[in-house]
C-alpha positions in Angstrom: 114.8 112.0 90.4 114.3 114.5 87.9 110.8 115.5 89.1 109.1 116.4 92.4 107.3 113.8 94.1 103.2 113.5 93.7 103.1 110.3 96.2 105.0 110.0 99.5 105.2 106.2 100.2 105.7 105.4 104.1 106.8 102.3 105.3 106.5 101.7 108.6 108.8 98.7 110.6 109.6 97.2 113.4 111.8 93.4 113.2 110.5 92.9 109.8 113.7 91.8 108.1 111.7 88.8 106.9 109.3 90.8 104.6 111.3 94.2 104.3 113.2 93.5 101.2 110.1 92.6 99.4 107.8 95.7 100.3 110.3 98.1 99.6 111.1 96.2 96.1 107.0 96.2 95.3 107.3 100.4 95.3 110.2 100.5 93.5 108.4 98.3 90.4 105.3 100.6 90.1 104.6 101.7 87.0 103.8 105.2 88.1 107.5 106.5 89.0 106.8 110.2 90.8 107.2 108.9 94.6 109.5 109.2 97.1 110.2 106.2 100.1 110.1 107.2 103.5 111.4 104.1 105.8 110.4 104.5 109.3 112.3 102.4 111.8 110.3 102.1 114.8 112.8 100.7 116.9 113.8 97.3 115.6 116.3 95.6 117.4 116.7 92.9 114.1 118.0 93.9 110.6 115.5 95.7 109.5 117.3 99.0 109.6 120.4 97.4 108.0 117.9 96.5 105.0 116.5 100.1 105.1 120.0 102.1 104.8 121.1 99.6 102.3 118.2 100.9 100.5 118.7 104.3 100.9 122.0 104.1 100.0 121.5 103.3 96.4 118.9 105.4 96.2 119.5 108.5 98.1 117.7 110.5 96.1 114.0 109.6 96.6 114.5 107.4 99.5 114.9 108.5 102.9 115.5 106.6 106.9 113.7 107.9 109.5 113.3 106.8 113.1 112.5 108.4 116.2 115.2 109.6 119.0 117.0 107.0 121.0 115.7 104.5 118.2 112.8 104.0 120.4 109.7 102.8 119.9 106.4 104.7 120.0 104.0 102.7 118.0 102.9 102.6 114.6 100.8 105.4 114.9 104.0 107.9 115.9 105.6 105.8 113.2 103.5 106.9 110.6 103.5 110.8 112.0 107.1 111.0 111.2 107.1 109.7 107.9 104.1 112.2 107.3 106.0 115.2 108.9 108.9 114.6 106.2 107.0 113.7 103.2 106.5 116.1 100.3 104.1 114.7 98.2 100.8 115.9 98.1 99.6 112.5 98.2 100.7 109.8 101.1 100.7 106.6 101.0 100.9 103.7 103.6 102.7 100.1 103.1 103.4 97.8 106.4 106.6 95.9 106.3 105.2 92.4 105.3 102.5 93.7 102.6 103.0 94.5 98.5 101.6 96.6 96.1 101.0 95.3 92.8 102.9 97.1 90.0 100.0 99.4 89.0 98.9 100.4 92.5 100.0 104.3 92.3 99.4 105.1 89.1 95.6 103.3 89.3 94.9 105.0 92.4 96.5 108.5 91.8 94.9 108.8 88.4 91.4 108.0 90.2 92.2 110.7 92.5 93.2 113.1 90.0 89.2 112.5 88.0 87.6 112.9 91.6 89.1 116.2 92.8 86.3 115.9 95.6 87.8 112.7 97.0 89.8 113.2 100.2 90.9 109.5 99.9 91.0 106.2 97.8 91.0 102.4 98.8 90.3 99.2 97.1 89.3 95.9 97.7 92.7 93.8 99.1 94.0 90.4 98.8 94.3 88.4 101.8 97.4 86.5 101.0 98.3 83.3 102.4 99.5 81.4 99.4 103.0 83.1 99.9 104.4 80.5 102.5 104.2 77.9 99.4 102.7 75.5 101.6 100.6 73.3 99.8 97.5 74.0 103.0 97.8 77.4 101.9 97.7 77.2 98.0 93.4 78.4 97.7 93.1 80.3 100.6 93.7 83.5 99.4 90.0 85.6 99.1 89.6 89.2 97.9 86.5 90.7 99.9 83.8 92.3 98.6 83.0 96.1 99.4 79.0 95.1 100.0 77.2 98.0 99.6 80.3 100.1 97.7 81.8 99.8 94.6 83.1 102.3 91.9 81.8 104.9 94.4 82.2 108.2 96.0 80.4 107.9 99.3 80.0 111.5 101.4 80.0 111.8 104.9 79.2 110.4 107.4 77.7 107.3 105.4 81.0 105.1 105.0 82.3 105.5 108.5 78.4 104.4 109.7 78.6 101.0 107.7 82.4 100.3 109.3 80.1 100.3 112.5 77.1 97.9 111.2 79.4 95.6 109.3 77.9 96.5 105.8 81.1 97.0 104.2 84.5 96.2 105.1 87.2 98.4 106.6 89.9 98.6 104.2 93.5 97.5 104.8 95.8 100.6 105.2 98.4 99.1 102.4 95.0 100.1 99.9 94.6 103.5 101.2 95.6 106.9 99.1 95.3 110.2 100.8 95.9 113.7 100.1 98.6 115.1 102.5 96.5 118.2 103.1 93.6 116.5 104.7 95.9 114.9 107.0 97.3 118.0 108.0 94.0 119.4 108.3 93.2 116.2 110.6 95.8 115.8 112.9 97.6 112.4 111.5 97.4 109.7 113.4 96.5 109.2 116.9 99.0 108.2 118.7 97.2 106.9 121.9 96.3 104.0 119.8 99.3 101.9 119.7 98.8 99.2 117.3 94.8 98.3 118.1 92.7 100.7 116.3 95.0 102.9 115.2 93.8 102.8 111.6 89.8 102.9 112.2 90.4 105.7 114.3 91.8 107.6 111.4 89.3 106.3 109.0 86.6 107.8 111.0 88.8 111.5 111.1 88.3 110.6 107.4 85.2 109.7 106.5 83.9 112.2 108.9 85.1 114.9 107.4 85.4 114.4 103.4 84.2 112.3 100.4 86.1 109.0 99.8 86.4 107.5 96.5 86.1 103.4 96.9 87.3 101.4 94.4 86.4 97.8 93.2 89.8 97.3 92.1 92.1 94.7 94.4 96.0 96.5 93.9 98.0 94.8 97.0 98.5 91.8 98.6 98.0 91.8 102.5 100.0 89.1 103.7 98.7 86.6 106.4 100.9 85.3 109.0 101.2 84.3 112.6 103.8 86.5 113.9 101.7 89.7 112.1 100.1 92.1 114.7 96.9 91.7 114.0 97.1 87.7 114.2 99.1 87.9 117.4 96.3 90.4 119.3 93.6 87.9 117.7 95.4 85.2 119.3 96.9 86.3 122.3 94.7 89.7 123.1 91.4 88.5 123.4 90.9 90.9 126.6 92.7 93.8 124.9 90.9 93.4 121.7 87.9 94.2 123.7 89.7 97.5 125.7 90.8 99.0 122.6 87.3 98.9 120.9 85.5 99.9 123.9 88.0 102.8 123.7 87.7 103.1 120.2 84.3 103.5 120.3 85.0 106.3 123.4 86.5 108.1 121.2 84.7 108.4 118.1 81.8 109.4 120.7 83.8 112.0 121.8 85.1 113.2 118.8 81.4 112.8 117.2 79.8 115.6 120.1 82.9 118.0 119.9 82.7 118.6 116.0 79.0 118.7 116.8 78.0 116.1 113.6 74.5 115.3 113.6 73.2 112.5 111.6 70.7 109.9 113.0 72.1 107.0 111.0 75.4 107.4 112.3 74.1 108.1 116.1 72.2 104.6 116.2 74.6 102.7 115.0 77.2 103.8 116.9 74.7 103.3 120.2 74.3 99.7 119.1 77.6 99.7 118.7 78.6 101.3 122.6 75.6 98.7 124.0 77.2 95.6 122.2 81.0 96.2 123.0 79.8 97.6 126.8 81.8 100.5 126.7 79.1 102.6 128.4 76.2 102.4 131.0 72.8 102.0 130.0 72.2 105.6 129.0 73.3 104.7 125.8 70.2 102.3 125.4 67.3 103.5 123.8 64.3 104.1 126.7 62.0 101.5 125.3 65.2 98.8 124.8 65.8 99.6 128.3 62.1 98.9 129.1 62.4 95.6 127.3 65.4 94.6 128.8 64.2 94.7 132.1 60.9 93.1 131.7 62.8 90.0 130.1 65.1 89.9 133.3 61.7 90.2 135.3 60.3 87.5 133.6 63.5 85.1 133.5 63.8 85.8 137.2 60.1 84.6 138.0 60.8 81.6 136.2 63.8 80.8 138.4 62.6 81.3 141.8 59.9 78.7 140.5 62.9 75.8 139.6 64.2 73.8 142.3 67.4 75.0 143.9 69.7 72.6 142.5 68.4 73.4 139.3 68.9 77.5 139.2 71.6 79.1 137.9 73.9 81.6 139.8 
């Protein structure tokens, strides 16, 4: 590679030797050529990290194999700090193991950066891809969501992080996201409590908390759907967990909200509604007259069942 890197692609896996082959061969045909490949092996016990030195190997030159000591694993949020400790770009990238870019994904995104020098960050709309399997029941399903209330926009903060919370516009999949490597540093990376739920809305809201983000109507990657992904197996199997992780979630962002000492009404309600829905804390966080409300409805439910028959009341 003739030229420093702009773009330092990470790749974070773990047993992904299904999908590997084809995320790594998605960077390697963007049009844009000035990135390096940083594959992060977060412990797989398959042969994924065969795949990954193979790689490497015949490209030693802008592709490097990382993993953590022991070969453990820490999570894809420790995953992603060590790719972003070695990388040398001064833009970073994210791909999981069993997503793809399309061929212009860099070189659309980075020359959007370059004409918004204000942008901390980029993302697009993404494909939800379930056509890949072949299956005939999957041949239509694939859908490209609609930003809502964004489009061709750069939103300051707090105001993107505050419709993530009220559901106004959807939080973007990480495989769309461009960031410059100084804001992360400025940051702190990646949390790396959050193990796998959370982990990437918690750095969204770091994010969009702290500096404009360019949102783009553009759809550049494919985010494959399947049943062994993480996402679909804590949807599946993690009801309960689900619910921890976004009552901590939203812990957190209260936290982290107070301490920078950021004060903005929009974002304060909806993240209340947001505490009072998920139950994550006691009933502080409800307005006084919602509280008010709340109990004269229990009052007046409560009348209405001491007046029903015994048989008929509900304990």
């Amino acid at each position: 590679m003739s030229r420093p890197p702009i773009v330092s692609v990470v790749v974070t896996f773990l047993n992904a030797a299904s999908f590997l082959h084809q995320a790594i061969q998605s960077v390697v045909s963007q049009s844009y050529d000035r990135w390096e490949l940083l594959l992060v092996d977060d412990g797989s016990t398959d042969d994924s990290g065969r795949i990954a030195k193979s790689w490497v190997r015949d490209h030693p030159a802008r592709m490097q194999y990382l993993q953590h000591a022991d070969h453990s694993n820490r999570g894809v949020s420790a995953a992603r700090n060590l790719g972003i400790r070695h990388a040398s770009g001064d833009l970073v990238a994210f791909l999981d193991a069993d997503d793809v870019w399309l061929q212009e994904k860099l070189e659309r995104q980075v020359s959007l950066l370059t004409a918004h020098p204000d942008a901390g960050m980029i993302y697009g709309r993404t494909e939800y891809w379930h056509s890949w399997t072949g299956n005939r029941e999957d041949q239509g399903r694939d859908s490209i969501p609609s930003h809502g209330i964004f489009a061709d926009t750069l939103v300051a903060p707090p105001s993107l992080l505050t419709a993530f919370l009220r559901g106004t516009t959807c939080v973007p999949c990480l495989c769309s996201v461009l960031v410059r490597r100084s804001l992360l540093e400025r940051l702190g990376r990646f949390e790396e409590s959050f193990r796998g739920f959370y982990d990437d809305q918690v750095f969204y809201a770091k994010v969009c908390l702290n500096a404009p983000v360019f949102v783009s109507d553009e759809c550049l990657e494919r985010y494959r759907q399947h049943a062994g992904s993480h996402s679909q197996r804590a949807l599946a199997e993690h009801t309960d967990a689900h619910t921890m992780w976004r009552r901590r979630y939203l812990h957190w962002l209260s936290r982290y909200v107070s301490e920078a000492a950021i004060v903005d009404g929009d974002l304060a309600r909806a993240l209340r509604t947001q505490r009072w829905i998920w139950g994550e804390d006691s009933r502080s966080l409800v307005p006084p007259r919602v509280q008010r409300l709340l109990r004269k409805a229990k009052q007046v439910a409560a009348h209405f069942a001491d007046r029903l028959p015994p048989s008929e009341r509900h304990h």
